[in-house]
C-alpha positions as CSV (number, residue, x, y, z in Angstrom):
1,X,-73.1,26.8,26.3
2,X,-74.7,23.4,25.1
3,X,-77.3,25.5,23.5
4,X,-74.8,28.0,22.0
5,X,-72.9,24.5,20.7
6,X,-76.1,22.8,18.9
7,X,-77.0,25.5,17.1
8,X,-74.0,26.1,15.9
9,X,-73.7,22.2,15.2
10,X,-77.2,22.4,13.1
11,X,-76.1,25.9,11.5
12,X,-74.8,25.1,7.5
13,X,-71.2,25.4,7.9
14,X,-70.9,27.1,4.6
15,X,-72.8,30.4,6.4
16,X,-70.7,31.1,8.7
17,X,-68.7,32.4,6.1
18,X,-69.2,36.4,6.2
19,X,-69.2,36.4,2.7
20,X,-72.2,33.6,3.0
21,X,-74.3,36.1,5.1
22,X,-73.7,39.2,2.3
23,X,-74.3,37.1,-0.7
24,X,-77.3,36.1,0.7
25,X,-78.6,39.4,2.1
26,X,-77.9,40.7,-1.3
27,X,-79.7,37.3,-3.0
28,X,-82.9,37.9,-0.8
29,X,-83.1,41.3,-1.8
30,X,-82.9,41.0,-5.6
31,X,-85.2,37.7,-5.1
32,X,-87.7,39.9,-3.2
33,X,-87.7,42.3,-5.8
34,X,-88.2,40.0,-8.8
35,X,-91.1,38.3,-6.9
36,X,-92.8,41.6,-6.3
37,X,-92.3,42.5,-9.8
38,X,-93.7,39.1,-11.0
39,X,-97.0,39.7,-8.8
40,X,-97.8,42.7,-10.2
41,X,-97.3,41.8,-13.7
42,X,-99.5,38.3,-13.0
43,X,-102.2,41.3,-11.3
44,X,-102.4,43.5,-14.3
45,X,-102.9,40.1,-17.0
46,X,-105.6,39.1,-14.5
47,X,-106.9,42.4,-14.2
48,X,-107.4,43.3,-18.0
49,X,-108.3,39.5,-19.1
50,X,-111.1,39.4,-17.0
51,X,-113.9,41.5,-19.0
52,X,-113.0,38.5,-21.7
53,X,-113.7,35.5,-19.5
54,X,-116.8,33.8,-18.1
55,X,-117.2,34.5,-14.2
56,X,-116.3,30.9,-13.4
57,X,-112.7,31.1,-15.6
58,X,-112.4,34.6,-13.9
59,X,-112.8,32.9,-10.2
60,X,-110.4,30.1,-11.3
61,X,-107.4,32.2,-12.5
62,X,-107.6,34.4,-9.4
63,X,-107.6,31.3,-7.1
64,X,-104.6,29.7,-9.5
65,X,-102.9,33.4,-8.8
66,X,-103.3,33.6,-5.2
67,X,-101.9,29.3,-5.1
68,X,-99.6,30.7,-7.8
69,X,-97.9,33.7,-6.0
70,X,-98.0,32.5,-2.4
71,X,-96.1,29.0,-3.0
72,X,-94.7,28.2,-7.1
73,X,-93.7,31.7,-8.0
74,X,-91.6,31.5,-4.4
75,X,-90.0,28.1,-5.3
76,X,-88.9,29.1,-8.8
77,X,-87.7,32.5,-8.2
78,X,-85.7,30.8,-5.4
79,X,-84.8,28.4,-8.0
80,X,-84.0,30.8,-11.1
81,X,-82.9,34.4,-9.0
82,X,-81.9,33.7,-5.4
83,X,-79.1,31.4,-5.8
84,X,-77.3,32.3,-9.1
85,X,-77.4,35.6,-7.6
86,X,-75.8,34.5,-4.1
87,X,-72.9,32.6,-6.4
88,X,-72.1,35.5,-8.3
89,X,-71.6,37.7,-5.1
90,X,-70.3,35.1,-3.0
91,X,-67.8,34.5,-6.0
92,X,-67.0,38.1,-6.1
93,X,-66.6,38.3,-2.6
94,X,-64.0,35.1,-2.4
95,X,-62.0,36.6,-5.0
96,X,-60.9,39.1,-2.9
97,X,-59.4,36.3,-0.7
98,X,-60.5,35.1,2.6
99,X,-61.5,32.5,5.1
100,X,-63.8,29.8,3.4
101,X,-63.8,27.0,5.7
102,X,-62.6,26.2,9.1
103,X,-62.8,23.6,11.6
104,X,-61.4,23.3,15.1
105,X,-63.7,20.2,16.2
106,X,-64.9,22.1,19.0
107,X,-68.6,21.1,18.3
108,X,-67.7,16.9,17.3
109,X,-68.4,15.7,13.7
110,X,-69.3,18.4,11.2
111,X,-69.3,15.8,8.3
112,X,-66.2,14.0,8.3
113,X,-65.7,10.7,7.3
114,X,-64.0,8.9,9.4
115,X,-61.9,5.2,9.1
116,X,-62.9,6.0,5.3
117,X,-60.9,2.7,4.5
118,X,-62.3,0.4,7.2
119,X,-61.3,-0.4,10.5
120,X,-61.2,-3.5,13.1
121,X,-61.7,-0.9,15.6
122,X,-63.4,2.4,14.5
123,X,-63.7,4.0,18.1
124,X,-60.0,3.6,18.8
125,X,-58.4,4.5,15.5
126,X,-60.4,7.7,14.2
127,X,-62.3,9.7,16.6
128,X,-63.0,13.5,17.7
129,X,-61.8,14.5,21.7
130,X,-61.5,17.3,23.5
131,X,-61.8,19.8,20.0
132,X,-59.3,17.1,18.5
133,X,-59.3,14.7,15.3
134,X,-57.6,11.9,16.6
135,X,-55.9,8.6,14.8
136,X,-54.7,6.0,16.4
137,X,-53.9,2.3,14.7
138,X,-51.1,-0.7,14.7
139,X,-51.5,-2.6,11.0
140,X,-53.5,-5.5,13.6
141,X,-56.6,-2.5,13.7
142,X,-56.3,-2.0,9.8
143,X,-58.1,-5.0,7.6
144,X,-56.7,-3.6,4.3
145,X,-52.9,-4.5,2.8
146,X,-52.2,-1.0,2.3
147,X,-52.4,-0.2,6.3
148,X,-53.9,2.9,5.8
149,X,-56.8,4.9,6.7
150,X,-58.6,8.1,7.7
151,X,-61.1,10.9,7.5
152,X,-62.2,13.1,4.5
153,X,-64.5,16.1,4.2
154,X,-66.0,17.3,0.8
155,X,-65.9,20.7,0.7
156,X,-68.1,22.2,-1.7
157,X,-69.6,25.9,-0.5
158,X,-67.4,28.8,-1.9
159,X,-65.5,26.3,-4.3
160,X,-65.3,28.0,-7.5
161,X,-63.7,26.4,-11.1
162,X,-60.2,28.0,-11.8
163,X,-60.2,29.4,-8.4
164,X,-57.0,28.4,-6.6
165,X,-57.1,27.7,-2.5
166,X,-54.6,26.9,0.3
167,X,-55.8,24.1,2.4
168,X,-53.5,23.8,5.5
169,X,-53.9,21.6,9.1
170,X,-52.7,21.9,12.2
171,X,-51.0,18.4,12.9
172,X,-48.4,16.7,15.6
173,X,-47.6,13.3,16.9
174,X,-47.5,11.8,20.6
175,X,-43.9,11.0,22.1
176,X,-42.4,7.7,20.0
177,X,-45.3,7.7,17.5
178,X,-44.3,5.8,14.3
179,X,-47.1,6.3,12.3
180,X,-47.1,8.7,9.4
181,X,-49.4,11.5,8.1
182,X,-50.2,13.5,4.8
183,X,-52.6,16.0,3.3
184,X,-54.3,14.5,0.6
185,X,-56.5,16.5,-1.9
186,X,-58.7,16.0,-4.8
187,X,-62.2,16.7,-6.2
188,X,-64.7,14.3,-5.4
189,X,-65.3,12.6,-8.9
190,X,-62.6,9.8,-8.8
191,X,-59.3,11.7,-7.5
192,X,-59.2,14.1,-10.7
193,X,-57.1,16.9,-9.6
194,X,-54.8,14.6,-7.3
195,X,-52.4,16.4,-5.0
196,X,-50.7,15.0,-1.8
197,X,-48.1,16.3,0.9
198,X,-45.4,13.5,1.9
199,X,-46.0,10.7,4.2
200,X,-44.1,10.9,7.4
201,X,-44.4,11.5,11.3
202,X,-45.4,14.5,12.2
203,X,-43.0,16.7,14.7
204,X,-43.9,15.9,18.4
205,X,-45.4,20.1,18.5
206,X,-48.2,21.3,16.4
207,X,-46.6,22.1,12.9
208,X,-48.8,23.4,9.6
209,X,-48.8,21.3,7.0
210,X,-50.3,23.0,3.9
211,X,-50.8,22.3,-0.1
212,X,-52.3,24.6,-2.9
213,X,-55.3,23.3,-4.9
214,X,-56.6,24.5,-8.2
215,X,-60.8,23.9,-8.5
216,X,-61.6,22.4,-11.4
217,X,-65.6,21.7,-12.9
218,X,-66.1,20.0,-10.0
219,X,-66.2,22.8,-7.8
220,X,-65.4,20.8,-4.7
221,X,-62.6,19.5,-2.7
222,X,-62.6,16.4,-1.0
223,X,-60.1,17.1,2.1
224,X,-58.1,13.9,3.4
225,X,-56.5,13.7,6.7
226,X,-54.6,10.2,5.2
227,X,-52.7,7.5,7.8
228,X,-50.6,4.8,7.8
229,X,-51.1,2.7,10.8
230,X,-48.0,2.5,13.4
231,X,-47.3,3.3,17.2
232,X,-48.8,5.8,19.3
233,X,-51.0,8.7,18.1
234,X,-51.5,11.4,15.3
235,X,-53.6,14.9,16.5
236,X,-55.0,17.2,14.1
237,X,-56.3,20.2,15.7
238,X,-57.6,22.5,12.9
239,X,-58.4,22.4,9.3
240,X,-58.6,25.7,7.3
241,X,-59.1,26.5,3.4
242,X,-58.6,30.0,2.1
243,X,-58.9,31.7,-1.0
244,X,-55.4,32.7,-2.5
């Protein structure tokens, strides 16, 4: 199980989209083709250039080919094909509508920030337990005036401009918690794009709390789990963001 658990840690989140995997089956494919294609046209110049040129010129171009083919021609049809190919399926495969990114914190920190605005106290007030974001903090664990804090994630894989998504989390307080919670959203260039959910305590049970977000040229969206410090404790247990 700790196995199964790393690798899925090191794994690039954006993959285990199904739509990931098929866009980049189909990528690979077209990428190997192209390649192919581009050695045998680099074969036939060497080929019929070679009664022209001196036997050293004629050694040196096919040892440039061979370095040529085996490790540039790889890099820039990578480059060039493989991933405006990927976008363009992965793109046509999210507009259909579908899962683009989850997370249940069942394997820790997948790239959130946490305490984003400081803290006196950064393993009490924002920390990952038992598959579980949790935030915890009176205005004494807080160092700036606002009292506020918490964790963002920037979601860029399968963001796509004029695309619209639903980003929704599963959230609830502890028993006589007096701290309040929102959804925050924007791009990550300086809060273009700004959309937020109320601030207020979250209901004592797990509750969905969801807003609609429009990409922009950006194509990213920086995800805030936002605080404002009080009694007792806020739990977020899942974040998801679908294509709608």
């Amino acid at each position: 199980m700790k196995l199964l658990n790393y690798i899925k840690e090191k794994f690039p989140f954006e993959l285990k989209r199904g739509t990931s995997i098929i866009s980049v089956i189909v990528a690979l494919i077209f990428t190997g083709m192209f390649t192919r294609l581009g050695e045998i046209v680099l074969e036939k110049v060497i080929f019929y250039s070679r009664p022209y040129l001196p036997s050293i010129w004629t050694f040196f171009i096919w040892l440039m080919s061979v370095s040529f083919e085996i490790n540039l021609v790889s890099v820039i049809f990578f480059a060039i094909i493989l991933f405006p190919i990927y976008r363009k399926v992965d793109r046509l495969l999210i507009s259909r509508g579908g899962l683009i990114f989850k997370d249940d914190f069942k394997i820790g920190n997948k790239g959130w920030r946490l305490n984003y605005w400081g803290s006196n106290n950064p393993t009490k007030t924002n920390r990952i337990e038992n598959s579980t974001m949790i935030f915890e903090a009176t205005e004494s664990d807080l160092p700036t005036p606002a009292k506020e804090f918490g964790a963002y994630f920037d979601l860029r894989g399968g963001i796509y401009q004029g695309n619209a998504y639903e980003v929704s989390c599963k959230v609830r307080s502890e028993k006589e918690t007096t701290m309040q919670f929102k959804l925050w959203l924007h791009d990550t260039v300086g809060g273009i794009s700004n959309i937020v959910t109320p601030l207020r305590t979250p209901q004592n049970n797990f509750e969905i709390i969801k807003l609609k977000f429009v990409a922009n040229q950006t194509e990213a969206i920086r995800i805030h789990l936002h605080n404002k410090a009080g009694e007792g404790q806020i739990l977020v247990d899942e974040v998801v963001v679908r294509k709608i």
